[in-house]
N, C-alpha and C positions, 0 to 999 in steps of 0.2 A: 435620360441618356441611355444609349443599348449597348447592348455587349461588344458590339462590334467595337465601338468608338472605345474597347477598352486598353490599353497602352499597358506592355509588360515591362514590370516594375524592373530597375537596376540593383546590383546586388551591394551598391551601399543601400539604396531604401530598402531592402529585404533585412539587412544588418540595425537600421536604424533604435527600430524595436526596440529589441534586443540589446543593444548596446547599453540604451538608457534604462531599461528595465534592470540590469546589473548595476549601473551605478544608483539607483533607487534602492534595489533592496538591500546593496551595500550599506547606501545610507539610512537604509528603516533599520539593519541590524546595528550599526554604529550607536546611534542615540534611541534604538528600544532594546538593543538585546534581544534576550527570548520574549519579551514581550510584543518584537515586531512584527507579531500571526495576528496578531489580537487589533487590525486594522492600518497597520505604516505598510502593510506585504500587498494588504489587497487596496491600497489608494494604489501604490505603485503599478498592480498589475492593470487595472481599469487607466492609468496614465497613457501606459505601452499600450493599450490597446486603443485608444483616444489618436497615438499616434499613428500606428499602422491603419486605423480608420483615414484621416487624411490624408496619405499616403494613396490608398487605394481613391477617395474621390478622387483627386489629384491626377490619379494614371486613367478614369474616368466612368469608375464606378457608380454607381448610384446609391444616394442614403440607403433608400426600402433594399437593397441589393447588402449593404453591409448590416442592415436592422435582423432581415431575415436569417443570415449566419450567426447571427447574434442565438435567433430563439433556435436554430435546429442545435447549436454548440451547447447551450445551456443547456436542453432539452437531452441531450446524455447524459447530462451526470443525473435527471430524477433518480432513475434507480440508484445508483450510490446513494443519495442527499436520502431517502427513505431507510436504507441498509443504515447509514449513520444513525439515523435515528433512531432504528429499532435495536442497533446497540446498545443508545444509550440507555434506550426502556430495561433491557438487559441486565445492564452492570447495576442498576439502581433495583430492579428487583432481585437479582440473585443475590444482592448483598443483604437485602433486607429478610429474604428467605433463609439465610445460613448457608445458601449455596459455597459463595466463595469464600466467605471465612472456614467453613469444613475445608474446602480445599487449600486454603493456607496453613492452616493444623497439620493435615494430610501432609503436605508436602515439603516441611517442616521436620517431620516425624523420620519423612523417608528419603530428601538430600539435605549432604550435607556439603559443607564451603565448600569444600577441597576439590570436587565434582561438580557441583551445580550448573557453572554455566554449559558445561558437555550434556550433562544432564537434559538441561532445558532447551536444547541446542535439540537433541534428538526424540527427545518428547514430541516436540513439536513439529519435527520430520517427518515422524511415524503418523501422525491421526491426521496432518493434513494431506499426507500423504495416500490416505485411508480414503479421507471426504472431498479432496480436492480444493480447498479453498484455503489460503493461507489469511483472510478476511476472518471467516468464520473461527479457526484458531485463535489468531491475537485475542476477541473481543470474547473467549472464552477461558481457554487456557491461558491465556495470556496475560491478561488480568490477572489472575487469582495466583501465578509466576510470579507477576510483579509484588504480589503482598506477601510472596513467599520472600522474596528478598530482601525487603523492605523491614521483616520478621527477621533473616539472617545478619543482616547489616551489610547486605552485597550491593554491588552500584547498579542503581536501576541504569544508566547506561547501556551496559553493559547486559544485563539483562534483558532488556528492550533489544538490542544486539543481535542475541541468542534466540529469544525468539522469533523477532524478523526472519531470522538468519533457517532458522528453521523449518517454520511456516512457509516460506517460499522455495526452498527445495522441496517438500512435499508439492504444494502448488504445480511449482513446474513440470513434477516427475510423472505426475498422476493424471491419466486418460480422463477423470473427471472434471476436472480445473477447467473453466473456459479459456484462460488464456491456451494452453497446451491445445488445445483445438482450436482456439480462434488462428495461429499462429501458421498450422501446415497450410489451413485454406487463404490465408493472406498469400503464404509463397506458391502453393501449387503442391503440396508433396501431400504423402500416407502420414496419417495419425503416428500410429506403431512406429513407423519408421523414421519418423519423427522423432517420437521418445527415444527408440535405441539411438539413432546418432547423439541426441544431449547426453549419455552417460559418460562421454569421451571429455566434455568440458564441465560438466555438472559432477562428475564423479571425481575427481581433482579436486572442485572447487571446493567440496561440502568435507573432505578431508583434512583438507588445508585450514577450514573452518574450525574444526574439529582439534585439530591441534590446536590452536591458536588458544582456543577457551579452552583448553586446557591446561595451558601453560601459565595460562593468564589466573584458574584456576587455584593451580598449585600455590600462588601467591596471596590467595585469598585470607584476610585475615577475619571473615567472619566467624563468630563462635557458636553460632546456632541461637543467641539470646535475645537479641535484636535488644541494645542496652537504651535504646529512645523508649520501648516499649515498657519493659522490664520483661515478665513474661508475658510473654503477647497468646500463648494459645489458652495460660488459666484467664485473658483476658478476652479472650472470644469466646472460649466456653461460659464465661460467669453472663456473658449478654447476650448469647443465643444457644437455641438448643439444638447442636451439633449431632450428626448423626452421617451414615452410609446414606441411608436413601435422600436425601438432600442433594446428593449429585445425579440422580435420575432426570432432571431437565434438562443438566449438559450431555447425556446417553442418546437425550428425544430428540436433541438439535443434531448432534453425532447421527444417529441412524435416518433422519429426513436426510441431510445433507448427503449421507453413503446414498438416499434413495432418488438425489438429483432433483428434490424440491428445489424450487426458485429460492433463492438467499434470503431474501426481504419478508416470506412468509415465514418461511423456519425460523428465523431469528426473532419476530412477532412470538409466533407459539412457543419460542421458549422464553418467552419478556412472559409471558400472560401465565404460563406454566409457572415462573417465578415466583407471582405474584399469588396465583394460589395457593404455593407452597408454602409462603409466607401467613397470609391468613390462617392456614393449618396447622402449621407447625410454632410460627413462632407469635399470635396475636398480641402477646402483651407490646412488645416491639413494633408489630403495626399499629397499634394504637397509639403508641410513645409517639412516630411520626407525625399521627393524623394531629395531633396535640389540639383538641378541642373537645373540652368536656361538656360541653354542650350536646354533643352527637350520643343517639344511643349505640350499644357496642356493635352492633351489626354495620350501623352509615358509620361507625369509627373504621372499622376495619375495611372495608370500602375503602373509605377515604386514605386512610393509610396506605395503602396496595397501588392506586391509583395516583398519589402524589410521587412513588416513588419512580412511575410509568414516564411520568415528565420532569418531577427534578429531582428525583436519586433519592438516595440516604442521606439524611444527613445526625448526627448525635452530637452531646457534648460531654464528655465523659469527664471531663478533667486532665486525660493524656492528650496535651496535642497530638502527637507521634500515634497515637489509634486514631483521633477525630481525623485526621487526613489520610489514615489509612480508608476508613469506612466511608467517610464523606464524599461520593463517585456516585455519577451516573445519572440517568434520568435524560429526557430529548431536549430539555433546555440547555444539558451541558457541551450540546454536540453543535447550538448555533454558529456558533463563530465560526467552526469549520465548513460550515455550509457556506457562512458568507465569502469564504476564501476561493473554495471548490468553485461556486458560481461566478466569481472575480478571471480565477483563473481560465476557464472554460471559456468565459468571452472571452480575453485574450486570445485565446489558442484558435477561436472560430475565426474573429478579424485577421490571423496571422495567413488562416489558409484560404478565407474568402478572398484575400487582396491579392494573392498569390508569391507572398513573400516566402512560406516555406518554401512552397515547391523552388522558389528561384534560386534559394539556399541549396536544397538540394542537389540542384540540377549542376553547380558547380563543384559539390561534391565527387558528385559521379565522374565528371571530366577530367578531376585528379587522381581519381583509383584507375591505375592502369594494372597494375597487377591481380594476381589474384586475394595475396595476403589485403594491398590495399583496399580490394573491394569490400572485403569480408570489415576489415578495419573502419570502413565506412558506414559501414550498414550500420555497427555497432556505434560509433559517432552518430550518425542520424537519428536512429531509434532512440538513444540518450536524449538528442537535442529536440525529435519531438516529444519527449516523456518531460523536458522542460520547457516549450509554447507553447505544446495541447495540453500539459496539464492531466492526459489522461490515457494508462498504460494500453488500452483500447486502438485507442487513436495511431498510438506510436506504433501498433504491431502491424497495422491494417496498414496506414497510410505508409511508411518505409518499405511492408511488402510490395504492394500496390504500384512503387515508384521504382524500386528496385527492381522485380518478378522479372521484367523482359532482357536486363542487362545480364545477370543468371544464366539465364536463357542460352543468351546471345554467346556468352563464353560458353555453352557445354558442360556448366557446373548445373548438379542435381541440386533442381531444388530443397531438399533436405539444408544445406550447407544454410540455403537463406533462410530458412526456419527456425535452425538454431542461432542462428545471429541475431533473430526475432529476440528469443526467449531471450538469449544472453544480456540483452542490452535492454529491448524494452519491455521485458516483464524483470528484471533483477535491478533494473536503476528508479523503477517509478515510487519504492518507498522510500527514496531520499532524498527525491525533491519535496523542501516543504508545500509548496502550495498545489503538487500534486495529487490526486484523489488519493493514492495510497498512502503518499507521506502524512499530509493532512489528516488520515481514517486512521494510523498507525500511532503518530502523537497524539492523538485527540483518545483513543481507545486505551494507551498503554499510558497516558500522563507524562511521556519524556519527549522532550520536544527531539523534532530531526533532526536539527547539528546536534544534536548529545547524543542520539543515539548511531549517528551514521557513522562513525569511525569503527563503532566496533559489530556492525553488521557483514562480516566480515566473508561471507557467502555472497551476498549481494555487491562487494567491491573487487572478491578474488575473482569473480564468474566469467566478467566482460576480460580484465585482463588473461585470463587463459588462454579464452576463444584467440585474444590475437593473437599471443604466442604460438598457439596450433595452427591458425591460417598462414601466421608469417614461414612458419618451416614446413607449410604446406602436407600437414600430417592430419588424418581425415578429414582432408578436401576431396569429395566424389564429384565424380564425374558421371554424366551421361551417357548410358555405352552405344547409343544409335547418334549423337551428335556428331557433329562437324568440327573436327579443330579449331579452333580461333585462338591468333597470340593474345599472350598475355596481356603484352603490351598495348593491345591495341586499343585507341582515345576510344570514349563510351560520351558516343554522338550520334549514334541510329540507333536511339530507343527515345519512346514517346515522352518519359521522365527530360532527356536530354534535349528535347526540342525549342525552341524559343517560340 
């Protein structure tokens, strides 16, 4: 059958999806809990996507026509599904190298309760702010935060929280970040001027942030002892041998990523760097791993280094409370999030091959007549594609793309829709679980995304700002060579708004 013969879907089948895809994963969270990642998330998403596949035959698509969106949707996330991976290679050799238990010591040593979440809140500002990638943070810094807490007796939560919460204001802020450049060229405006307008809704938000965990803080009853552990740093010193230069991996990842290496190598070179370091510095411990006395000590150490590449650390110490601290990491531990990332991604390709976003959208548009509404929408949309693409990419490019000409058409400067970009679809995509970032951010920091989404509190104040500032119409720019156009006026000559 050809394209011609294709029939535009109605916005109950555009709705269909979607509908039943909430009552699915309502019902994988009901009877799995947190355990509904680990397979009830992704039958549901491959269901919704089974439907909006019928759906488009139906309006008169063809199978190879809905196969094909199948493999160019999946085919985005490779790079992520490798970066996952090479996290995990990551957290399972830096652990094994003394990496991140020095930096649990470390940072132990240097916060304390009363500060910590402010603390790790602006830690995490600052260097992804530095390298651009709030990816690269979590699956570093991030980490070795969490075992700092875990050592205090603080709510990884909330921790997880703080870091997000951090990691992604640097992200955003920082000319290096892809999304911060994918985000002008989706709407049409300047890099630079891009960034200076986000200070207006980004600089509120990460304030607001900022009190919050500190208030939150102040009520922290941890005592620095972490009383699961007992002392947990003469417990990492007594099994590895801790040192300053042991943090020189996370410097090599830090300075590729300041020098705009590709993600998926740098995070490779510093898994591999790990793993050397570990052979070096700590062998008795890679050998503990390789646990085959069979091997001479050279294939032990090998072996050690390299098991830890694909399934972490693992020890039995006799402290639960340390064996779960240490026991992380490695590429096997990151499958299940692949299987989700890939679940989800088809969904999100079948949503826009069949053309139910765009019909979602296009109703959208027809209801934003003002200008606060518009901006309100952009932020709606970019949200609701960062939940059926699955992929905060997708959300920036596809809501620009759809938006760009309505912008336009009012005589608002692009800028306005740039930052609606960032606000919405780079600040909501680590909270959806089955999103690449949700899914890369549980899966890297161990706290699922309802637990930690409540108190990422940067990433839920960001989007409400932006509307409050659109609604009182307080830096909304305008176009100084444009044409007047009311407010009011229905937004039905633009190509997003066509049928």
């Amino acid at each position: 059958m050809n394209a011609t013969a294709e029939r535009q879907p109605t916005l109950l089948q555009a709705l269909t999806p979607l509908l039943f895809l909430a009552v699915a994963l309502g019902a994988a969270v009901y009877l799995y809990a947190d355990d509904s990642s680990y397979g009830a998330n992704q039958i549901s998403l491959l269901l919704a996507a089974g439907i909006a596949a019928i759906i488009g035959l139906r309006n008169g698509l063809a199978w190879d026509e809905i196969q094909q969106a199948l493999v160019q949707g999946v085919s985005l996330a490779i790079v992520p599904i490798f970066i996952l991976l090479a996290v995990g290679a990551l957290i399972g050799t830096w652990i094994l190298s003394g990496t991140v238990p020095t930096m649990i010591v470390l940072g132990m040593k240097l916060l304390h309760p009363a500060y910590f979440y402010p603390a790790t809140c602006l830690i995490c500002a600052i260097v992804a702010l530095t390298i651009g990638s709030s990816w690269t943070v979590a699956g570093t810094l991030g980490v070795a935060l969490i075992g700092v807490a875990q050592g205090l007796d603080m709510s990884l939560p909330i921790t997880a929280g703080a870091v997000i919460s951090g990691a992604y204001f640097g992200d955003k802020m920082s000319p290096l970040s892809d999304t911060t450049n994918i985000a002008p060229a989706a709407a049409g405006s300047e890099l630079f001027a891009h960034i200076r307008h986000m200070i207006w809704t980004t600089g509120p938000s990460i304030l607001i942030a900022l009190v919050l965990f500190t208030i939150i803080g102040l009520g922290a009853r941890g005592d620095g002892a972490g009383a699961a552990f007992g002392d947990l740093p003469a417990l990492l010193d007594a099994r590895f041998t801790l040192g300053w230069y042991l943090l020189l991996p996370m410097l090599v990842v830090f300075a590729l990523a300041m020098l705009r290496f590709p993600a998926f190598p740098t995070i490779m070179v510093g898994a591999l760097l790990g793993g050397l370091f570990a052979v070096v510095f700590q062998p008795e411990v890679v050998v503990a791993l390789a646990d085959n006395e069979g091997l001479s000590r050279p294939m032990a150490l090998l072996s050690g280094a390299w098991t830890a590449l694909f399934d972490g650390y693992s020890v039995d110490t006799g402290n639960a409370a340390l064996d779960e601290l240490l026991q992380r990491g490695g590429m096997s531990s990151m499958l299940n999030t692949v299987w989700l990332v890939i679940c989800a991604m088809g969904f999100g390709a079948v949503m826009e091959r069949t053309g139910l976003l765009e019909r979602m959208i296009r109703s959208v548009l027809k209801a934003a007549r003002s200008t606060g509404a518009l901006v309100a929408s952009t932020l709606a949309t970019a949200f609701g594609a960062n939940v059926v693409t699955a992929d905060q990419y997708m959300s920036i490019v596809l809501t620009g793309r759809l938006f760009q000409p309505e912008y336009r058409r009012r005589g608002l400067d692009p800028v306005n829709l740039s930052r609606a970009l960032e606000d919405a679809g780079t600040m909501t995509s680590p909270l959806i679980p089955w999103n690449t970032c949700g899914a890369y951010m549980a899966a890297t920091l161990g706290v699922a995304t309802l637990d930690y989404l409540p108190y990422a509190f940067f990433n839920l104040v960001s989007p409400m700002v932006a509307v409050v500032l659109a609604c009182a119409g307080f830096k909304i720019l305008r176009l100084p060579d444009a044409a007047a156009v009311p407010s009011d006026a229905p937004a039905t000559d633009t190509p997003a708004s066509r049928g």
